[in-house]
TORTORFI-209729 format. One record per residue (C-alpha): residue number from 0; residue in one letter; x, y, z. Coordinates in Angstrom, 1 decimal, always signed. Layout:
! TORTORFI-209729
    nr   rest       c1       c2       c3
   NUM      A        X        Y        Z
...
//
This chain:
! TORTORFI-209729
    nr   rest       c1       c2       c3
     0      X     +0.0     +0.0     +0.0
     1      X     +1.5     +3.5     -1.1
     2      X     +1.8     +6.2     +1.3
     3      X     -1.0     +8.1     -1.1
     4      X     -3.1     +4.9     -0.2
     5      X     -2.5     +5.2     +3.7
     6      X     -3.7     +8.5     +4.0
     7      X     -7.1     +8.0     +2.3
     8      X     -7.5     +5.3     +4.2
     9      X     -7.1     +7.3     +7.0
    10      X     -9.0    +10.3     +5.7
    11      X    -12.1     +7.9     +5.0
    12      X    -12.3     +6.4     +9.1
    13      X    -12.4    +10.8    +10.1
    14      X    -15.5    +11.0     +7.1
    15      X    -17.1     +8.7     +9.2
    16      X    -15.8     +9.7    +12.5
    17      X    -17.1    +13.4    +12.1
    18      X    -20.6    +12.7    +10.3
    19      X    -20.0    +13.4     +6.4
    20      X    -20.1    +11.1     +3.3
    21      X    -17.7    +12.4     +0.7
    22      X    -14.7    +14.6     +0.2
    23      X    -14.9    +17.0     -2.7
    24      X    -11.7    +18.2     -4.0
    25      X    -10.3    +20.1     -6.7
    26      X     -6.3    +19.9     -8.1
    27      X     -4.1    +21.2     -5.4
    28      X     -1.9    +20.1     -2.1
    29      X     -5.2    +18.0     -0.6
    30      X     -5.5    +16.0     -4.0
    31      X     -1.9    +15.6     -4.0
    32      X     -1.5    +14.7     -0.5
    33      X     -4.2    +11.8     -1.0
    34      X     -3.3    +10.7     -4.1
    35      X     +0.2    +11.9     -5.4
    36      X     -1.5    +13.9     -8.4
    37      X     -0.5    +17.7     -8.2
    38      X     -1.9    +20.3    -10.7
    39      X     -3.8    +23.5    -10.3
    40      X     -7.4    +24.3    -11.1
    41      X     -9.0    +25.6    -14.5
    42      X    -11.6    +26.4    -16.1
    43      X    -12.5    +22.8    -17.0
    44      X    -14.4    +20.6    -13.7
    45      X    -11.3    +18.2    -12.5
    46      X    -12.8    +16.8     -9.0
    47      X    -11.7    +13.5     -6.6
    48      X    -14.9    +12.3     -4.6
    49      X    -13.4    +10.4     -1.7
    50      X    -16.5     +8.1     -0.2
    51      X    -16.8     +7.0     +3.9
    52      X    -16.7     +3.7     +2.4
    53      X    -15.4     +2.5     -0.9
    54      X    -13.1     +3.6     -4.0
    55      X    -12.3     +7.0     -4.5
    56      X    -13.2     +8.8     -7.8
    57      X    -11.2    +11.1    -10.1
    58      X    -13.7    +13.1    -12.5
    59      X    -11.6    +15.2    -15.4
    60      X    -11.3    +16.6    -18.3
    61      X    -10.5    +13.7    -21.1
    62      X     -7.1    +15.9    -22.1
    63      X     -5.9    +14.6    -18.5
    64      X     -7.1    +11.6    -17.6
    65      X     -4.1     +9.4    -19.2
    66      X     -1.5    +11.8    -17.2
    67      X     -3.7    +10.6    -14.1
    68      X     -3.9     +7.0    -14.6
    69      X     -0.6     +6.9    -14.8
    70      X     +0.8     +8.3    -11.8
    71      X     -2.0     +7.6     -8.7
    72      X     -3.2     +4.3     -7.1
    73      X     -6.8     +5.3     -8.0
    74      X     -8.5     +2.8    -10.2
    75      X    -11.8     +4.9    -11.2
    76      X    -10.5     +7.8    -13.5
    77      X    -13.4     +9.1    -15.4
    78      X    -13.1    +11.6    -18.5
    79      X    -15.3    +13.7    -19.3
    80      X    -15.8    +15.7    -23.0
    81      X    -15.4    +19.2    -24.5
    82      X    -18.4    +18.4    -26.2
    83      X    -20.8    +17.3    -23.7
    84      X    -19.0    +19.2    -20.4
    85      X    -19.0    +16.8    -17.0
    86      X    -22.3    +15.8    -16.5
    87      X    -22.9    +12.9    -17.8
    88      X    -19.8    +11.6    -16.4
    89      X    -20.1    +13.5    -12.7
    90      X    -24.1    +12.3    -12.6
    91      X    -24.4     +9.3    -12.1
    92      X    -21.2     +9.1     -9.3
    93      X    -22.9    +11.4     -7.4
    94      X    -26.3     +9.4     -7.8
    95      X    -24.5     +6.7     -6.8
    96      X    -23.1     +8.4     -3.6
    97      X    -25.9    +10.3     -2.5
    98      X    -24.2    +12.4     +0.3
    99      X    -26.4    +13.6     +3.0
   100      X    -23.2    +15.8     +4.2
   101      X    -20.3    +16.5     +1.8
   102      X    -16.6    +18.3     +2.0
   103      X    -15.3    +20.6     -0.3
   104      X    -12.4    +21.3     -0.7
   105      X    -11.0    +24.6     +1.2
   106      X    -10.0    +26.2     -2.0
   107      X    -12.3    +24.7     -4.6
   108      X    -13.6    +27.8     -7.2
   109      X    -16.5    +29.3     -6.1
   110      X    -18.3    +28.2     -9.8
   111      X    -17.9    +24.7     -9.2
   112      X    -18.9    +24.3     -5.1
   113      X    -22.2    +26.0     -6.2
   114      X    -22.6    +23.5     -8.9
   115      X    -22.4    +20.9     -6.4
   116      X    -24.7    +22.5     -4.1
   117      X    -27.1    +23.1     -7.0
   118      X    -26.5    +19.6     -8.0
   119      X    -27.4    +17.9     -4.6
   120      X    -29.6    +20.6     -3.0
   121      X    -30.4    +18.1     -0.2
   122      X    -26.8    +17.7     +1.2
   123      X    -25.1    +19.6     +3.9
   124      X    -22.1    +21.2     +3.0
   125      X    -18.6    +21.4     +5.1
   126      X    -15.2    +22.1     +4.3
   127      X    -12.3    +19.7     +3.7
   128      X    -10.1    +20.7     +6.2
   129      X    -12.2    +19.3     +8.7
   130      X    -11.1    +15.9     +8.3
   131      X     -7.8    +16.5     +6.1
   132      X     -6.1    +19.3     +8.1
   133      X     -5.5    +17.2    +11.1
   134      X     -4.1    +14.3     +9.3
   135      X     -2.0    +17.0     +7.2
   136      X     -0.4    +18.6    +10.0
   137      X     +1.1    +15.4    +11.4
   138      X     +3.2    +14.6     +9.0
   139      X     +4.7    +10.8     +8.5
   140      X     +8.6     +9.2     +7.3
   141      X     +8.3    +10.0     +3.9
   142      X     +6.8    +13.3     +4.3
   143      X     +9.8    +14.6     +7.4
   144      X    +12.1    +12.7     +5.0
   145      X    +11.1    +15.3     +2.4
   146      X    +11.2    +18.2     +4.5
   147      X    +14.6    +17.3     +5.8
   148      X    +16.0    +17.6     +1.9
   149      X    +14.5    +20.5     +1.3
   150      X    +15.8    +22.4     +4.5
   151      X    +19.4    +20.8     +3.7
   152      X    +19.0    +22.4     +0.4
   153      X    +18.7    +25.6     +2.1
   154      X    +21.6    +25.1     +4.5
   155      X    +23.7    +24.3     +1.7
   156      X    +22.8    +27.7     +0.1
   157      X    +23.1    +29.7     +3.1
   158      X    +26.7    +28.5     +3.5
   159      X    +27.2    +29.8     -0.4
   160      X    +25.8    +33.2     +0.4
   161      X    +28.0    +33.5     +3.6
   162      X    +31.1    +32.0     +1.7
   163      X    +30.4    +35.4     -0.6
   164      X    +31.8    +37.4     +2.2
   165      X    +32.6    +41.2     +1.1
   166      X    +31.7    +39.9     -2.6
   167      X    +28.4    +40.7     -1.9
   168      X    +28.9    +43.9     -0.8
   169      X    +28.0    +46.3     -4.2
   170      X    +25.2    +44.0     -5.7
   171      X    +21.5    +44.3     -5.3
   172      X    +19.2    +43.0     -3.3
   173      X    +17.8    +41.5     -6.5
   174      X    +21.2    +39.7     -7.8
   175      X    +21.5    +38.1     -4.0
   176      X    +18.2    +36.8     -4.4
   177      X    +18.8    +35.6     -7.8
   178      X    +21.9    +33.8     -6.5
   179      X    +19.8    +32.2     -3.8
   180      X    +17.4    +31.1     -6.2
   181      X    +20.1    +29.6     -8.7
   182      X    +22.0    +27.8     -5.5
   183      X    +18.8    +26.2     -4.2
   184      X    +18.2    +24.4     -7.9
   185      X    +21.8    +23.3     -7.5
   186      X    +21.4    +21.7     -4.2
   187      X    +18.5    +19.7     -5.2
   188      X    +15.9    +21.7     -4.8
   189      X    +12.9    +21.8     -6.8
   190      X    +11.7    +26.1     -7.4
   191      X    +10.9    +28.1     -4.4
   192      X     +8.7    +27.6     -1.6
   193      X     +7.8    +31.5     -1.7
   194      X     +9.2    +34.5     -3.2
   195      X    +13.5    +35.2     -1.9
   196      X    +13.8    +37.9     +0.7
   197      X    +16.6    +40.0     +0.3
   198      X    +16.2    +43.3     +2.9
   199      X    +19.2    +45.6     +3.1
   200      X    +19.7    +48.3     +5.6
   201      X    +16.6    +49.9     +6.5
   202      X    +14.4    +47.3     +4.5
   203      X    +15.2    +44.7     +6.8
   204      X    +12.5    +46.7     +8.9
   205      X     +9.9    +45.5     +6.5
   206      X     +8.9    +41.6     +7.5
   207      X     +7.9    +40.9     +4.1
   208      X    +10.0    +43.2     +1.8
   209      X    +10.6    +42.7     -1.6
   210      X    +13.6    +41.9     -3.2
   211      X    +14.6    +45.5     -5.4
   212      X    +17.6    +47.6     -6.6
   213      X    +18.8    +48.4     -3.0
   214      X    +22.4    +48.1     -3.4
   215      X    +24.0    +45.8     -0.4
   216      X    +26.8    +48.2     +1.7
   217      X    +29.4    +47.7     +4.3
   218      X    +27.8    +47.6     +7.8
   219      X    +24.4    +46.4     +6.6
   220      X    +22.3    +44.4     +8.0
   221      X    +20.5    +41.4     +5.4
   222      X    +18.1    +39.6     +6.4
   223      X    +17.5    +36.8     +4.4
   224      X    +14.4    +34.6     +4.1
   225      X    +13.8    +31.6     +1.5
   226      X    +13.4    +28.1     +0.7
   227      X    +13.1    +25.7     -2.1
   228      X    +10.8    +22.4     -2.5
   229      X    +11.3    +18.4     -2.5
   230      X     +9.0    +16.3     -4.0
   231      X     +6.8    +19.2     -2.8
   232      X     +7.4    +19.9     +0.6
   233      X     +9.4    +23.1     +1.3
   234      X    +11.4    +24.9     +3.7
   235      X    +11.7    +27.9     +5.3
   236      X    +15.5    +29.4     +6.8
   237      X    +16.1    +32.7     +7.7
   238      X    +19.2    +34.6     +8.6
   239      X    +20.2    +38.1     +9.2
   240      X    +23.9    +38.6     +8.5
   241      X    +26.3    +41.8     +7.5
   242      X    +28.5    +40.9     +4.6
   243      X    +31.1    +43.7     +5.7
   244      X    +32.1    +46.7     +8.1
   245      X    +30.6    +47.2    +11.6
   246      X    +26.5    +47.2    +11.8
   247      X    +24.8    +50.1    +13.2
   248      X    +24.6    +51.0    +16.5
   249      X    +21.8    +48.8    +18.5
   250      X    +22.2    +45.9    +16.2
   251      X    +24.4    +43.6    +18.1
   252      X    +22.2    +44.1    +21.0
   253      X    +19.0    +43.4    +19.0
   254      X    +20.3    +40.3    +17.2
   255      X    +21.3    +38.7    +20.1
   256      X    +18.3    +39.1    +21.8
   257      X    +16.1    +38.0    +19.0
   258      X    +18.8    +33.9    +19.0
   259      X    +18.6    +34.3    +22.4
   260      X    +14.5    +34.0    +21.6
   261      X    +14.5    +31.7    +18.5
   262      X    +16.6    +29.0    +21.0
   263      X    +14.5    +29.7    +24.0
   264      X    +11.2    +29.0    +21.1
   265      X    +12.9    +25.6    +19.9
   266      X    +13.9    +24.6    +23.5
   267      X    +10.3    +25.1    +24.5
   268      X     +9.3    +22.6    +21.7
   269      X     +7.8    +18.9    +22.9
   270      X     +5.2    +17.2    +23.0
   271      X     +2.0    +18.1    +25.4
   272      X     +2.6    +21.6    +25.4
   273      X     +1.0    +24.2    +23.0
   274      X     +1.6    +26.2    +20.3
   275      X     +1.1    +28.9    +22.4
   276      X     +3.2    +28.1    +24.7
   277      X     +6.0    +28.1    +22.6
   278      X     +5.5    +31.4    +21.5
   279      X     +5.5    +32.6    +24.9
   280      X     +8.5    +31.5    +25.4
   281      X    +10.0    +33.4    +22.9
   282      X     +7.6    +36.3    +22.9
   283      X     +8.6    +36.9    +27.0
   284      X    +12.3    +37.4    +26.1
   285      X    +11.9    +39.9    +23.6
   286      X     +9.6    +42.1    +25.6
   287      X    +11.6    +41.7    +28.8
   288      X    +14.8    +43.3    +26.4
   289      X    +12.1    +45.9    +25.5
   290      X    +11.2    +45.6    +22.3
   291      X     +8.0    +43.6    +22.5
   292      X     +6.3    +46.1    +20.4
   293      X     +8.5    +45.7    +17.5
   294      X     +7.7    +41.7    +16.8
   295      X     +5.2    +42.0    +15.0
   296      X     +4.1    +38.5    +14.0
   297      X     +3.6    +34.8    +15.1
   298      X     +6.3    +33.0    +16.2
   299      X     +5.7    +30.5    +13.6
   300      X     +3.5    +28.4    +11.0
   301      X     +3.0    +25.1    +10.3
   302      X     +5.4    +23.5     +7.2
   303      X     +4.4    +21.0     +4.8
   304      X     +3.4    +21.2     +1.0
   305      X     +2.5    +24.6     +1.4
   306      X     +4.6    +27.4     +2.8
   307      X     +1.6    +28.3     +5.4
   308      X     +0.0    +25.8     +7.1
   309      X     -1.3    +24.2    +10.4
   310      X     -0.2    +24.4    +13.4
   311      X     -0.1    +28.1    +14.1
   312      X     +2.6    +28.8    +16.7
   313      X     +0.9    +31.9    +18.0
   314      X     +0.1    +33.7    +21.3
   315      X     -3.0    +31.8    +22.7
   316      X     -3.1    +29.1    +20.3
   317      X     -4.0    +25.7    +22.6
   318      X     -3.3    +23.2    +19.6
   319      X     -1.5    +20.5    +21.5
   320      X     +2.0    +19.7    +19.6
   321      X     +2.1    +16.3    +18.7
   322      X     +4.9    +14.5    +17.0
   323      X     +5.4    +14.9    +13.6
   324      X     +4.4    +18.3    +13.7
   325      X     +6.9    +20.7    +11.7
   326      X     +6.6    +24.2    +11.8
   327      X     +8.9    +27.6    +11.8
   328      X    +10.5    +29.0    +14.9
   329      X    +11.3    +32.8    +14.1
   330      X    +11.5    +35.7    +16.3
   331      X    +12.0    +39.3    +14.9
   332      X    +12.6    +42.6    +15.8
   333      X    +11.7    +45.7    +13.2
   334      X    +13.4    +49.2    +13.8
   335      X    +11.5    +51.2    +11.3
   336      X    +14.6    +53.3     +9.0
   337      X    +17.0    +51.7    +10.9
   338      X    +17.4    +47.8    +10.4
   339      X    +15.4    +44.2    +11.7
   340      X    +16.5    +41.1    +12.6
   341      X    +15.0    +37.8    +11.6
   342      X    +15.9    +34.3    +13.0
   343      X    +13.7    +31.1    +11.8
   344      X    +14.9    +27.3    +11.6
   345      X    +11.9    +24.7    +10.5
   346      X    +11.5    +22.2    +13.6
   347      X     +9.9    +18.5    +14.2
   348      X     +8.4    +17.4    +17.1
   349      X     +9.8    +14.2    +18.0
   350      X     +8.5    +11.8    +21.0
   351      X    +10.5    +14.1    +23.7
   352      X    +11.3    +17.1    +22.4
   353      X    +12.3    +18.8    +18.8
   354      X    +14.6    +18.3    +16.1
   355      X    +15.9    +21.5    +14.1
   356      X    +15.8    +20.8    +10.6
   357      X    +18.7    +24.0    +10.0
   358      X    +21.6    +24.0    +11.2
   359      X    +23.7    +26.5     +9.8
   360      X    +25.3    +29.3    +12.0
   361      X    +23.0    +31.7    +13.2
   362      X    +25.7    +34.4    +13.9
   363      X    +25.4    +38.2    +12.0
   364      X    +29.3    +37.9    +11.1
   365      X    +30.0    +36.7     +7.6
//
């Protein structure tokens, strides 16, 4: 039985367990994660009805169904034509499954979910994620075993950018993201995960800045944020290092506070405790330094085939960390016009604690 298999399996016993008959879903990471078939939506109907009991069924466009067969454990792929649209072919499944309570997907076009509804006027309707997301965020071997490559793939890149030294000093904020982008494809890693950070100087102050024409100069500070993707799962590293020259005043002070944080945070990690938890731990050192007012974000998110996912580690959350769990650990502190510092390592949780999945030096000194 393929992984693929396992987790239908599983996501069919929570169908029963919480009342509904059928998953709804449309191409995307919850197709994927049940049956190893990725792809986005269109314009043409592509759905998998996943039963309480029995087979699973894709129904697509003909143009795809070969692709399908060919690389999911699904038997029943059903193709539908251009010249007759999905009907006849989606009909009689859902004739033949009668749901009195049925899961879309989260994400599933707004066109298509009112189909359904008009379709089986009858049914209740529910999203996916109540069943799939707390199988998803538990995540098994060959899922951690993904996530591990990706985040050495990052690792190995951060050590490239740091082995630039005062090369870097002069280029852009765009050519040191391009860099990144190029390293990560030659460590194995499959596109990004989310678009490269690269915040100079003053932009660093900006969580979610944008790679531009800022030129990188001696004594700034860089915060740099990406990740790549193995067979789909990505990572997440961030790092705030100065390439050359003394950083601004403040800055060592800052910086240290904010490791001091992101260890406390990873420390903090085992089973039992909650997500909340964990960011308290980190959120109480930065506002006993003083500058609780300038982290501005969770302390984390949940890791898997998308960038942003369950659990949230966030002040009150009181999801319980289980193991398998993975999720991002990173503290900042923003100085608007002056510089921020951002810290973040992907960790597991294991039976008694947590494994970091980064592991390259978290210093500001290149």
């Amino acid at each position: 039985m393929t992984p693929f298999e396992r987790r239908t399996h599983r996501a069919q016993s929570r169908l029963d367990a919480v009342g509904a008959d059928c998953l709804a879903l449309p191409p995307g990471r919850d197709c994927y994660y049940l049956t190893g078939v990725g792809g986005e939506q269109s314009d043409r109907l592509h759905l998998l009805l996943v039963p309480a009991d029995g087979d699973p069924t894709f129904v697509v466009p003909r143009l795809e169904a070969e692709p399908i067969r060919a690389s999911t454990w699904v038997d029943d792929v059903r193709a539908w034509d251009d010249e007759t649209g999905p009907d006849p072919v989606l009909d009689p499944v859902l004739d033949d499954l009668s749901p009195s309570r049925l899961l879309l997907g989260d994400r599933l076009w707004t066109e298509f979910g009112l189909a359904l509804q008009r379709r089986l006027p009858d049914a209740s309707v529910g999203l996916a994620s109540e069943v799939l997301a707390p199988l998803r965020r538990r995540k098994d071997d060959r899922e951690l075993d993904a996530l591990r490559a990706a985040a050495d793939a990052a690792d190995a890149t951060m050590r490239d950018v740091r082995a630039l030294g005062t090369d870097a000093v002069g280029w852009t904020e765009a050519e040191l993201a391009d860099f990144v982008v190029e390293r990560l494809a030659v460590h194995g890693g499959t596109g990004v995960a989310f678009d490269t950070i690269v915040a100079a100087g003053p932009n660093g102050a900006d969580p979610h800045h944008a790679s531009g024409d800022r030129e990188i100069r001696a004594g700034d500070p860089v915060v740099l944020d990406f990740g790549t993707l193995v067979e789909g799962y990505v990572s997440d590293q961030t790092r705030t290092v100065v390439f050359d020259g003394e950083p601004p005043a403040e800055f060592e002070t800052v910086h240290g506070v904010v490791r001091e944080a992101q260890s406390a945070g990873v420390a903090a990690v085992e089973p039992g405790v909650t997500a909340g938890a964990v960011d308290r731990a980190v959120r109480t050192i930065i506002e006993d330094a003083g500058y609780g007012d300038r982290f501005v974000h969770r302390t984390g998110h949940g890791v898997g085939l998308e960038i942003h996912e369950e659990p949230n580690i966030a002040a009150g959350s009181e999801t319980t960390l289980e193991p398998g769990m993975a999720f991002s650990v990173e503290p900042g502190v923003y100085l608007p016009d002056c510089f921020g510092v951002r810290i973040e390592d992907l960790v597991v949780v294991t039976g008694d604690g947590g494994e970091r999945l980064n592991h390259t030096d978290r210093g500001w000194r290149c």
